[in-house]
N, CA, C and O of each residue as an XYZ file, in Angstrom:
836
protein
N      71.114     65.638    101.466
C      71.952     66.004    102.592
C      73.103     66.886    102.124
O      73.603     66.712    101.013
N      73.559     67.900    103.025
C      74.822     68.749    102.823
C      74.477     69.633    102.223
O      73.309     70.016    102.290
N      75.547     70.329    101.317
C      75.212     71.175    100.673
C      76.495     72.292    100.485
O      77.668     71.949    100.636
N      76.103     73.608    100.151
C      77.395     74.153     99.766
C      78.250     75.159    100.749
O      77.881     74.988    101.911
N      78.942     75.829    100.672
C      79.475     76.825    101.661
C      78.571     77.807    101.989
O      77.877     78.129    101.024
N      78.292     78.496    103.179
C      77.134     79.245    103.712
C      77.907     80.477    103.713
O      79.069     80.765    103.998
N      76.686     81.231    103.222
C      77.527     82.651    103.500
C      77.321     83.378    105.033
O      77.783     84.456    105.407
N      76.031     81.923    106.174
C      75.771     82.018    107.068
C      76.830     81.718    108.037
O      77.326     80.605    107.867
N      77.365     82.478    109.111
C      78.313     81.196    110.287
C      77.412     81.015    111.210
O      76.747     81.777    111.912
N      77.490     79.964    111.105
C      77.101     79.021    112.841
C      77.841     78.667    113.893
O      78.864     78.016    114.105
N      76.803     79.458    114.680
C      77.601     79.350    116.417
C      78.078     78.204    117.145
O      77.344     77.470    117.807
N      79.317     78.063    117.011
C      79.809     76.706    117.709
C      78.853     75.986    118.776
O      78.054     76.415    119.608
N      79.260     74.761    118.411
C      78.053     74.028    119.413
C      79.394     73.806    121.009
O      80.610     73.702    120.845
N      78.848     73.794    122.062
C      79.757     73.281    122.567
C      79.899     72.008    122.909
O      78.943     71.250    123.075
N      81.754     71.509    123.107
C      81.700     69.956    122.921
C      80.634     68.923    123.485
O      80.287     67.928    122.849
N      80.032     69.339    125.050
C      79.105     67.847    125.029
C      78.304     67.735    124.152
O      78.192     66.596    123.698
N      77.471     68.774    123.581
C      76.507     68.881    122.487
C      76.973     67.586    121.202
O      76.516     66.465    120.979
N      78.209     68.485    120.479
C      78.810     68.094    119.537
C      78.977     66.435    119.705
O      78.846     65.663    118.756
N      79.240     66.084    120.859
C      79.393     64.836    121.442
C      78.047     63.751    121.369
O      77.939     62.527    121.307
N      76.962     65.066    121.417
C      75.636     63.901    121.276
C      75.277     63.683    119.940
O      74.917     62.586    119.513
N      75.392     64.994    119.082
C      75.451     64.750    117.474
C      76.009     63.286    116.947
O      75.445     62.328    116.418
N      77.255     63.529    117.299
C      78.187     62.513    116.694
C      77.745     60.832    117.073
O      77.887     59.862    116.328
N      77.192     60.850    118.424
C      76.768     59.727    118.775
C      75.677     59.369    117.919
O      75.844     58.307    117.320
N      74.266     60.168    117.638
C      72.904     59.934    116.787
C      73.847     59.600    115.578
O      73.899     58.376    115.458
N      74.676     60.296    114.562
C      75.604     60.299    113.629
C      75.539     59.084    113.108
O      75.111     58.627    112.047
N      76.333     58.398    114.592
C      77.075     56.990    113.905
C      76.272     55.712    114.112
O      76.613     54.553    113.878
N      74.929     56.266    114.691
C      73.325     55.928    114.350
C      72.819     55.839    113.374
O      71.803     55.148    113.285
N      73.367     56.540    112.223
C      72.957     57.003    110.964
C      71.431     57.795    111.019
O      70.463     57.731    110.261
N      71.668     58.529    112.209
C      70.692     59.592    112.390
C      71.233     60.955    110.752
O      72.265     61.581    110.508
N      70.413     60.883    110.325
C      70.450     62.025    109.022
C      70.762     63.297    109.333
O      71.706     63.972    108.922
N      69.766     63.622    110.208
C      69.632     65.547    111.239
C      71.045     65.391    112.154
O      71.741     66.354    112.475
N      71.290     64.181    112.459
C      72.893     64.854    113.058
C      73.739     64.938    112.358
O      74.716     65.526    112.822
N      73.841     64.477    111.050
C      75.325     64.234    109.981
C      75.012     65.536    109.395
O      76.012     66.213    109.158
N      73.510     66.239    108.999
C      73.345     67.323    108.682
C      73.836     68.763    109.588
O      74.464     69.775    109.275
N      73.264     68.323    110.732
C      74.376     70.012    111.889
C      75.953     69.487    111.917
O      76.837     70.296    112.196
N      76.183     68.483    111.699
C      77.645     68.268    111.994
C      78.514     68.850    111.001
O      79.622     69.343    111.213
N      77.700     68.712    109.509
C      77.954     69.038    108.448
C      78.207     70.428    108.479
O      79.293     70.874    108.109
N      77.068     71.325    108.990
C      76.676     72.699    109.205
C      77.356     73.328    109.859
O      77.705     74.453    109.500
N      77.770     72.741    111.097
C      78.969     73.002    112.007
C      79.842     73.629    111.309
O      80.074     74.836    111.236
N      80.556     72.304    110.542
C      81.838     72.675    110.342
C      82.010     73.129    108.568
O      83.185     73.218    108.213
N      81.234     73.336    107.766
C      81.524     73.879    106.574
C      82.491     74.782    106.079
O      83.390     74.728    105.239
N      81.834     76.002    107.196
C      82.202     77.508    106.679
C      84.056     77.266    107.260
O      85.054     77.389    106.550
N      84.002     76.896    108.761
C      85.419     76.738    108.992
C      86.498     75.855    108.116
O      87.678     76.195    108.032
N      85.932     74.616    107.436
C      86.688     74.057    107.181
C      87.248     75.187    105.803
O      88.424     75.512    105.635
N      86.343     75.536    105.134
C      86.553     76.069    104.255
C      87.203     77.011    103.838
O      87.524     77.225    102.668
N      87.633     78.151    105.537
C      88.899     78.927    105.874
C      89.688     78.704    105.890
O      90.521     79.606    105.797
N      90.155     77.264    106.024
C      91.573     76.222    106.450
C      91.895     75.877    104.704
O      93.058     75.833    104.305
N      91.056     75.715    104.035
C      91.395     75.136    102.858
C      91.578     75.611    101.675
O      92.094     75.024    100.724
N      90.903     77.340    101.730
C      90.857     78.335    101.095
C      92.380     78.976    100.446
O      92.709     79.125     99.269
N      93.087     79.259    101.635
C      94.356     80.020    101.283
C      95.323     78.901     99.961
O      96.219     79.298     99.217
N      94.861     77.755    100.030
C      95.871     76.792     99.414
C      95.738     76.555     98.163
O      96.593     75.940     97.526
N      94.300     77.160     97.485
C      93.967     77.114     96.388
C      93.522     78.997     95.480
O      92.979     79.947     96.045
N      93.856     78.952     94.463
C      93.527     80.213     93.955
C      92.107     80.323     93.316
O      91.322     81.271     93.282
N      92.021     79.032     92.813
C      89.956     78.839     92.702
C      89.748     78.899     93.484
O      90.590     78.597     94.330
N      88.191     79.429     93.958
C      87.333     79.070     95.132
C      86.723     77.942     94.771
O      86.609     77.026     95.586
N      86.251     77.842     93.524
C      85.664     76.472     93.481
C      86.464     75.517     93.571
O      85.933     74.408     93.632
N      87.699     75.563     93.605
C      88.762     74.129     93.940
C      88.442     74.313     95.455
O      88.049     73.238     95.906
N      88.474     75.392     96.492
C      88.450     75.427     97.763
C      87.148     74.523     97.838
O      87.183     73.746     98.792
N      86.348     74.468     97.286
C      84.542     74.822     97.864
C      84.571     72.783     97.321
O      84.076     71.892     98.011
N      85.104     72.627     96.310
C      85.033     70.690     96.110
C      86.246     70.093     97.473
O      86.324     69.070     98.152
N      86.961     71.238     97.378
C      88.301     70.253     99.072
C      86.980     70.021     99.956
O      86.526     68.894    100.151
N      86.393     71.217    100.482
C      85.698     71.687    101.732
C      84.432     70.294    101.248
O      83.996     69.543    102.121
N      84.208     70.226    100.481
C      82.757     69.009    100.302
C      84.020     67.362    100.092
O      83.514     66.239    100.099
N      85.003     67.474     99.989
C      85.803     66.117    100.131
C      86.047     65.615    101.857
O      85.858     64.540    102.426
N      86.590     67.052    102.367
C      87.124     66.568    103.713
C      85.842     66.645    104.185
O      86.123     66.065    105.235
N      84.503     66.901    104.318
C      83.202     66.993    105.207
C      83.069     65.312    104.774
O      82.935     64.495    105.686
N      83.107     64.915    103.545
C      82.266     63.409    103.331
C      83.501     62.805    103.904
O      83.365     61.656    104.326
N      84.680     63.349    104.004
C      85.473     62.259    104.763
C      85.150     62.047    105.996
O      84.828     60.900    106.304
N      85.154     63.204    107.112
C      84.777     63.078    108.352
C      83.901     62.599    108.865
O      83.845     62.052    109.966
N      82.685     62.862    107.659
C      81.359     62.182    107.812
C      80.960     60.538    107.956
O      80.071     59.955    108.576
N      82.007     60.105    107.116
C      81.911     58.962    106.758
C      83.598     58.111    107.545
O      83.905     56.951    107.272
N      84.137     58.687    108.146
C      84.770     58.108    109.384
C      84.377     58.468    111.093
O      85.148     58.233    112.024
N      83.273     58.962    111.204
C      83.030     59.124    112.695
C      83.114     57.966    113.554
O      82.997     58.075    114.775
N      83.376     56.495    112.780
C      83.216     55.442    113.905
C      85.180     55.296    114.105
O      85.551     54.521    114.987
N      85.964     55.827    113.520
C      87.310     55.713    113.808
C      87.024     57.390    114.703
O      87.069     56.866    115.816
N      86.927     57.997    114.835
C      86.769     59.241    116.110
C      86.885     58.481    117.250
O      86.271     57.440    117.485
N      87.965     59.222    118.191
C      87.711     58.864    119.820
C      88.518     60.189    120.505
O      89.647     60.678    120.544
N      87.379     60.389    120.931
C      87.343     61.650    121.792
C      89.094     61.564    122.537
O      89.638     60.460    122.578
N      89.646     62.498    122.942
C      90.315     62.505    123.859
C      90.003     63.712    125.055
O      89.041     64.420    124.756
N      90.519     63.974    126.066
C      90.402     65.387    126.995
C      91.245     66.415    126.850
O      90.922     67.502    127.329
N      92.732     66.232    126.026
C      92.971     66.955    125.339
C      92.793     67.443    123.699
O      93.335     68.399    123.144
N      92.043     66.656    123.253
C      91.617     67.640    122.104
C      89.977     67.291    121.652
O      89.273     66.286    121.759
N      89.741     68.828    121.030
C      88.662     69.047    120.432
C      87.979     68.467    119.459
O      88.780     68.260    118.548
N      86.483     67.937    119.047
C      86.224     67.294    117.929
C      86.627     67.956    116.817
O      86.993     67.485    115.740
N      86.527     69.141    117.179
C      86.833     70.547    116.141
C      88.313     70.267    115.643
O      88.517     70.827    114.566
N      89.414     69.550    116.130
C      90.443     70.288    115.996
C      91.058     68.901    114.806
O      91.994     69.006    114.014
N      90.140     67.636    115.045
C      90.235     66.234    114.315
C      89.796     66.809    113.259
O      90.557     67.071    112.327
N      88.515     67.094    113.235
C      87.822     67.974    111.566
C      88.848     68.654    111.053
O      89.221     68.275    109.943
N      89.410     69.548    111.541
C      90.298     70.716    110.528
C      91.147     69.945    110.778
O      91.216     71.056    110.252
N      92.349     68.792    111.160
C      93.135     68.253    110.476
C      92.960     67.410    109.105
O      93.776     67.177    108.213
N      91.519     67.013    109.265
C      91.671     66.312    108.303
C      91.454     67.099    106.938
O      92.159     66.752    105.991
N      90.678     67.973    106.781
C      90.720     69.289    106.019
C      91.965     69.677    105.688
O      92.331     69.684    104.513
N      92.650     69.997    106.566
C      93.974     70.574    106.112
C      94.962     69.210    105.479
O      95.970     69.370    104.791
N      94.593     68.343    105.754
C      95.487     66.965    105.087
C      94.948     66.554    103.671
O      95.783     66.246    102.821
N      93.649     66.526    103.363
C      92.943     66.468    102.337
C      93.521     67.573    101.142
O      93.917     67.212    100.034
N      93.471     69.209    101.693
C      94.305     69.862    101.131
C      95.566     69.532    100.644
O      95.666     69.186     99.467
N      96.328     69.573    101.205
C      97.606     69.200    101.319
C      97.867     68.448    100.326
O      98.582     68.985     99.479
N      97.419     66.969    100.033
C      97.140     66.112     99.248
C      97.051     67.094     97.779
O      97.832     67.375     96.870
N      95.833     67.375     98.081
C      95.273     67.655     96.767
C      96.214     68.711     95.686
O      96.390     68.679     94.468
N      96.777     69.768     96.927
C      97.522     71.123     96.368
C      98.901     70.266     95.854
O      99.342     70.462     94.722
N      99.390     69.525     96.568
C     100.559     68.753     95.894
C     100.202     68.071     94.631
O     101.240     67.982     93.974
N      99.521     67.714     94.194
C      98.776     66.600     93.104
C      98.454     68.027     91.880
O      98.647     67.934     90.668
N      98.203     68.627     92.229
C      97.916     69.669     90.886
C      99.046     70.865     91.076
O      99.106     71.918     90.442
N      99.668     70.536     91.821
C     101.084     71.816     92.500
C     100.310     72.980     91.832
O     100.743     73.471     90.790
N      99.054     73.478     92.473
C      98.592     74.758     92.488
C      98.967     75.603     93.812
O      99.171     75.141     94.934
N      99.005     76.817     93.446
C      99.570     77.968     94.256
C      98.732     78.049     95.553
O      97.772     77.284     95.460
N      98.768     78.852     96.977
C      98.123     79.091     97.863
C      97.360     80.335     97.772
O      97.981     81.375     97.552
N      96.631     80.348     97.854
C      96.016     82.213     98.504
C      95.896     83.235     96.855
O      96.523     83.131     95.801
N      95.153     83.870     97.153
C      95.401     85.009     96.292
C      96.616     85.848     96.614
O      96.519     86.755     97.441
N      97.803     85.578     95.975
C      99.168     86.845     96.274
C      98.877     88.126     96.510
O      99.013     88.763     97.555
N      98.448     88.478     95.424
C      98.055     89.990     95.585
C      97.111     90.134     97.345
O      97.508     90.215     98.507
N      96.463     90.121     97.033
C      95.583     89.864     98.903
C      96.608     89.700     99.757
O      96.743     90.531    100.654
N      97.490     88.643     99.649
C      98.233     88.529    100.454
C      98.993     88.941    100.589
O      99.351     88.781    101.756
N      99.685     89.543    100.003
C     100.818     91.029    100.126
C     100.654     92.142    100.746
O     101.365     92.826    101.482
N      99.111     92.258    100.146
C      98.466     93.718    100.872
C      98.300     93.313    102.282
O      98.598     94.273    102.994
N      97.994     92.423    102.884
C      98.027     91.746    104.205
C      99.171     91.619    104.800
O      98.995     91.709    106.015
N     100.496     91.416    104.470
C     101.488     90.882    105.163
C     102.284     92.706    104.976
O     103.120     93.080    105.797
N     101.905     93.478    103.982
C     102.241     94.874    104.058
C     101.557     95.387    105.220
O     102.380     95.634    106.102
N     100.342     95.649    105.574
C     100.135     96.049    106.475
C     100.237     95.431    107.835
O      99.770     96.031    108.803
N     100.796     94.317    107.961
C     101.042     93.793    109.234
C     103.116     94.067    109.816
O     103.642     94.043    110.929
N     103.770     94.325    108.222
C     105.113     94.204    108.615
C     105.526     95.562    108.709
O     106.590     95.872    109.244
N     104.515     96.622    108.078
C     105.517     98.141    108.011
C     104.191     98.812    107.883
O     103.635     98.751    106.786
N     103.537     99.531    108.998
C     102.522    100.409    108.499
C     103.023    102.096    108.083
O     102.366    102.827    107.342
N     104.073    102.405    108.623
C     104.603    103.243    107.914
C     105.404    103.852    106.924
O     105.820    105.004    106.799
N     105.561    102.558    106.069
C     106.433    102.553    104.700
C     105.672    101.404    103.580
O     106.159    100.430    103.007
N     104.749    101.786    103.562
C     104.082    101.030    102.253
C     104.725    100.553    101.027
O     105.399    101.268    100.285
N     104.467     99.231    100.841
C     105.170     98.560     99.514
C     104.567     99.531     98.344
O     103.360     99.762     98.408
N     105.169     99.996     97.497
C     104.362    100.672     96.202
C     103.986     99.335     95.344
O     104.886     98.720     94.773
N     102.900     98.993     95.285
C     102.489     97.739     94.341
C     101.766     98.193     93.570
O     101.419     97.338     92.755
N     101.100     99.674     93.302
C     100.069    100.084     92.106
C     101.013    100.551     90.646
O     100.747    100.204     89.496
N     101.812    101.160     90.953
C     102.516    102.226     90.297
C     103.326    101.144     89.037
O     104.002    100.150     89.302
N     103.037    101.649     87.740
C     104.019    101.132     87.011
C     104.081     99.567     86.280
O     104.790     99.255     85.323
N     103.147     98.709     87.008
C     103.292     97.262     86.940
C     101.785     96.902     86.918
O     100.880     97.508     87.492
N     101.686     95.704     86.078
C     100.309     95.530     86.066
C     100.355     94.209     87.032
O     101.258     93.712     87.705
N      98.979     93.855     86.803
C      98.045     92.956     88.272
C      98.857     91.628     88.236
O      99.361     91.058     89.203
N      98.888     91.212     86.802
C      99.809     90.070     86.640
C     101.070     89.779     86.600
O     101.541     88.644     86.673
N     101.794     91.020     86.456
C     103.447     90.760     86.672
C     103.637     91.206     88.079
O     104.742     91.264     88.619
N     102.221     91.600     88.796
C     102.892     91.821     90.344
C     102.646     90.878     90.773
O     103.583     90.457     91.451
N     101.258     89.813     90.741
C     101.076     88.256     90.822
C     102.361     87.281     90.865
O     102.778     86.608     91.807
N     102.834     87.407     89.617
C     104.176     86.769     89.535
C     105.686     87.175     90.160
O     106.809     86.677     90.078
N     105.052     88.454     90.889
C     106.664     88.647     91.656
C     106.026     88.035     92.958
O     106.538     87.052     93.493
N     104.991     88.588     93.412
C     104.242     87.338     94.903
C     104.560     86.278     94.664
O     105.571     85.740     95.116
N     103.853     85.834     93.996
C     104.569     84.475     93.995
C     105.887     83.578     93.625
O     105.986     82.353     93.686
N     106.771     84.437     93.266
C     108.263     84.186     93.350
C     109.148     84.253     94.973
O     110.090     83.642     95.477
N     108.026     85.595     95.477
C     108.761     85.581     96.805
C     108.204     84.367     97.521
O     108.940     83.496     97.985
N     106.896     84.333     97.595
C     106.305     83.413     98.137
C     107.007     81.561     98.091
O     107.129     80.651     98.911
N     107.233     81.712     97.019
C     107.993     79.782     96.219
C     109.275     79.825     97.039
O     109.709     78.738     97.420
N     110.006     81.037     97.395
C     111.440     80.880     98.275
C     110.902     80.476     99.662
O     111.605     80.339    100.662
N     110.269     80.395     99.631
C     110.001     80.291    101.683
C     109.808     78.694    101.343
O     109.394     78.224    100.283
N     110.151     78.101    102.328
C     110.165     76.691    102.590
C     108.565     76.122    102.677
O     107.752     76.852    103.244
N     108.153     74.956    102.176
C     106.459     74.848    102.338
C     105.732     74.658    103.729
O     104.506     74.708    103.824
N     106.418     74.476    104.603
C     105.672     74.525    105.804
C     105.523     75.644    106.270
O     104.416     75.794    106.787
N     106.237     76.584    106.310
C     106.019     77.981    106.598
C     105.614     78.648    105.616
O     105.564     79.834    105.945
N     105.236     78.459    104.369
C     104.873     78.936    103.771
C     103.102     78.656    103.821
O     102.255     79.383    103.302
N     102.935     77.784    104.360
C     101.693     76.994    104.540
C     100.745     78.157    105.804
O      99.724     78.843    105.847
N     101.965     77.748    106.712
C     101.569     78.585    108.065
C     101.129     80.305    107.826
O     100.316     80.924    108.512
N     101.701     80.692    106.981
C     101.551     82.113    106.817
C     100.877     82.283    105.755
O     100.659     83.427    105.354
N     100.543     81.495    105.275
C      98.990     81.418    104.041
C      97.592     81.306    104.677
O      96.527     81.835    104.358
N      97.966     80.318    105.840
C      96.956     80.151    106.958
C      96.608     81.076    107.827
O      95.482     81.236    108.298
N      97.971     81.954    108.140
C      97.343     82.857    109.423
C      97.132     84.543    108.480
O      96.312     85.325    108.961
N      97.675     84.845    107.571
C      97.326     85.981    106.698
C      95.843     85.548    105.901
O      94.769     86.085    106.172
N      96.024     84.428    104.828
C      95.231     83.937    104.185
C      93.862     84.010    104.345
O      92.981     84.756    103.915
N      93.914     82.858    105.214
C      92.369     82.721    105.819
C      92.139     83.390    107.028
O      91.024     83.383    107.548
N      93.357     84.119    107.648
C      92.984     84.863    108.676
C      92.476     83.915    109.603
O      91.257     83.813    109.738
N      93.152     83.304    110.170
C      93.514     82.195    111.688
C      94.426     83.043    112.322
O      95.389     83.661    111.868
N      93.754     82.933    113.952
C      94.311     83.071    115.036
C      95.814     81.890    114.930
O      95.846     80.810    114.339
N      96.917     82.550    115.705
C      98.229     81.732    116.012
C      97.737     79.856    116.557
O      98.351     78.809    116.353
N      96.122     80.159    117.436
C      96.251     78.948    118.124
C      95.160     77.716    117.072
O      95.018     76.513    117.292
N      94.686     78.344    116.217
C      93.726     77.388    115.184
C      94.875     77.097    113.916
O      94.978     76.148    113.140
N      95.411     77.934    114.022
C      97.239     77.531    112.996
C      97.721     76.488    113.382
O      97.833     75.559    112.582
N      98.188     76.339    114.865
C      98.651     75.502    115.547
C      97.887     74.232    115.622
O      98.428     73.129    115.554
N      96.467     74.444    115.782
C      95.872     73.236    115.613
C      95.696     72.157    114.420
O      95.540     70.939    114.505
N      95.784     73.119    113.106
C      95.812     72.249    111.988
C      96.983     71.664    111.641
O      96.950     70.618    110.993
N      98.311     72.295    112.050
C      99.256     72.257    111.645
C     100.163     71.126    112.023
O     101.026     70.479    111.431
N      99.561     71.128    113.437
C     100.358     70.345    114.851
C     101.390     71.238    115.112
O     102.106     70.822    116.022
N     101.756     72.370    114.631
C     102.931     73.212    115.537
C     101.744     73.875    116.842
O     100.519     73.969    116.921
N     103.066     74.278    117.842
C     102.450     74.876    118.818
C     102.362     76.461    118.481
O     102.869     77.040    117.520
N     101.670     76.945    119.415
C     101.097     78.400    119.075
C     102.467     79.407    118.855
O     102.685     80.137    117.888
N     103.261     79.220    119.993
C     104.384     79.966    119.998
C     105.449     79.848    118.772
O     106.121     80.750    118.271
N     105.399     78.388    118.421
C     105.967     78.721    116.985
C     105.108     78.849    115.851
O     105.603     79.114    114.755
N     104.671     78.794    115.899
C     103.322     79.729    114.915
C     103.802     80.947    114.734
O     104.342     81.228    113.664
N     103.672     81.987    115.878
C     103.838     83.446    116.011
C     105.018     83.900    115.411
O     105.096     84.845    114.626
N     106.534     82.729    116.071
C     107.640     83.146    115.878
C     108.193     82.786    114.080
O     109.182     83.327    113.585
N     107.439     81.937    113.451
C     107.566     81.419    112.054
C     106.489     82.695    111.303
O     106.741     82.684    110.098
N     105.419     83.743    111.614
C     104.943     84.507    110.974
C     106.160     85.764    111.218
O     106.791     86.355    110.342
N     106.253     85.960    112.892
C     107.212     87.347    113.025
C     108.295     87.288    111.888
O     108.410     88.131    110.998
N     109.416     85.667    112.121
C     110.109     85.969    110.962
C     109.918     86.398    109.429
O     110.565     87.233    108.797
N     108.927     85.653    109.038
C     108.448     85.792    107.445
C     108.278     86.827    107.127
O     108.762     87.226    106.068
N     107.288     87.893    108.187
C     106.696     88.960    107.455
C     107.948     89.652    106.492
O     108.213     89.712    105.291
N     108.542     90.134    107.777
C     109.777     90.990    106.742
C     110.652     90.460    105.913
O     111.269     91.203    105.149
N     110.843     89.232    105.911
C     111.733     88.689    105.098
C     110.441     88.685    103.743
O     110.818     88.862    102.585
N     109.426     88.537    103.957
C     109.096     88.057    102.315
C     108.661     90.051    102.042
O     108.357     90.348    100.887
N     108.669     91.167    103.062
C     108.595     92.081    102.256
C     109.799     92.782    101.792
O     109.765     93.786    101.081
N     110.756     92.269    102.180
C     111.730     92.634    101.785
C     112.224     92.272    100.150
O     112.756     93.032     99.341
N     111.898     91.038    100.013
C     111.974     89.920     98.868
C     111.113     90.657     97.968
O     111.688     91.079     96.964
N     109.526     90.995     98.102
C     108.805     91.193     97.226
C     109.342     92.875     96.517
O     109.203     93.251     95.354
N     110.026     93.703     97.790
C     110.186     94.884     97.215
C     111.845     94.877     96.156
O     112.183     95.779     95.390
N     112.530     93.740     96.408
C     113.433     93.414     95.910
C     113.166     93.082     94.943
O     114.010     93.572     94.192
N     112.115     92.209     94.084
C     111.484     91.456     92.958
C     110.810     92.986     92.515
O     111.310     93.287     91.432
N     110.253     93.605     92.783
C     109.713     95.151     92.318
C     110.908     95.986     91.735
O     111.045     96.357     90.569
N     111.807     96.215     92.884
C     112.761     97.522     92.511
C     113.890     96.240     90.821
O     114.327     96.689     89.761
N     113.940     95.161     91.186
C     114.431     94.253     89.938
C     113.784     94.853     88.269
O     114.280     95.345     87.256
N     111.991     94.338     88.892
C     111.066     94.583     87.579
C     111.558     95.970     87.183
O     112.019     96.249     86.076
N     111.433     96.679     88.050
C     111.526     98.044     87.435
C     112.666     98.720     86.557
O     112.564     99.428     85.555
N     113.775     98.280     87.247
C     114.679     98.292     86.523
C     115.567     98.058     85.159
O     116.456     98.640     84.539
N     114.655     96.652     85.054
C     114.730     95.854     83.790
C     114.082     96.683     82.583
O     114.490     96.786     81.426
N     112.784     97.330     83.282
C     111.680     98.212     82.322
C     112.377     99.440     81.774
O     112.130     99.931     80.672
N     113.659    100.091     83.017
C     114.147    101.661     82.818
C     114.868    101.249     81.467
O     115.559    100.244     81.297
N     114.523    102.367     80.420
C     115.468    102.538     79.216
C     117.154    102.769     79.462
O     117.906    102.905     78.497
């Protein structure tokens, strides 16, 4: 049973469906713990991705929080405001959480994520990040700017650059609402490009004879 991250996505089931899975499930029907599994792999694995700089640390979270969910479906109870979907990626994102604190490893690839939060905060004044500096001392100025931001927002904007989440699947893992979602990325962007070009024009300086 299970298996590894798909380079396939699968088309959301919709909830009554998901609803009959889960029921065969806690049947210890095999073929439903297997689509349930299938379901939710690739997503969980977006949620859990940005928080680690291995993929293979992402890819053992993503096979921890699936055998968790798997193996608590009889504590599940539906509500009408929320999604089975939205219980899965909390617990994913809590499993994370856990884990990234316990080895205090970094989020996201920096570099990626710079180039991402550059083109979302200034498309007409580009950070210079090639010129002058190599891959690893620009690594280490990302992630200097990155360590000043407080960890919940720092979380949030690993999540919505990172793995590239919509404001309202942010909100769902997070428990913030959508609107502060938006308003915790609007602030960051420029403040951390401001920071990173500040940590640049620093390096450089230090380098001038």
């Amino acid at each position: 049973m299970l298996g590894g991250v798909s380079d396939r996505d699968t088309t959301p089931l919709p909830e009554d469906k998901l609803q009959r899975l889960i029921a065969l499930a806690r049947e210890g029907d095999q073929v439903a713990l297997q689509r349930i599994y299938e379901q939710f792999v690739n997503r969980v694995f977006r949620v859990v991705r940005p928080m680690f700089v291995s993929e293979a640390e992402a890819e053992d979270v993503t096979q921890d929080s699936l055998l968790k969910v798997l193996t608590s479906l009889e504590s599940y109870r539906p509500r009408p405001e929320s999604r089975f979907s939205s219980w899965v990626l909390r617990i994913a994102y809590n499993t994370a959480r856990r884990r990234f604190r316990r080895r205090r490893m970094v989020p996201t690839d920096p570099i990626e994520l710079a180039s991402v939060l550059e083109a979302e905060s200034n498309k007409d004044e580009p950070m210079d990040m090639e010129e002058g500096i190599d891959t690893e001392r620009r690594r280490s100025i990302v992630l200097r700017a990155l360590w000043q931001v407080p960890e919940r927002e720092r979380e949030v904007i690993s999540l919505r650059y990172g793995a590239e989440l919509n404001a309202s699947e942010v909100a769902t893992i997070t428990g913030l609402n959508p609107a502060n979602v938006r308003k915790i990325c609007e602030r960051l962007r420029p403040r951390l490009r401001e920071q990173i070009e500040l940590l640049l024009n620093q390096q450089h300086l230090g380098e001038t004879p």
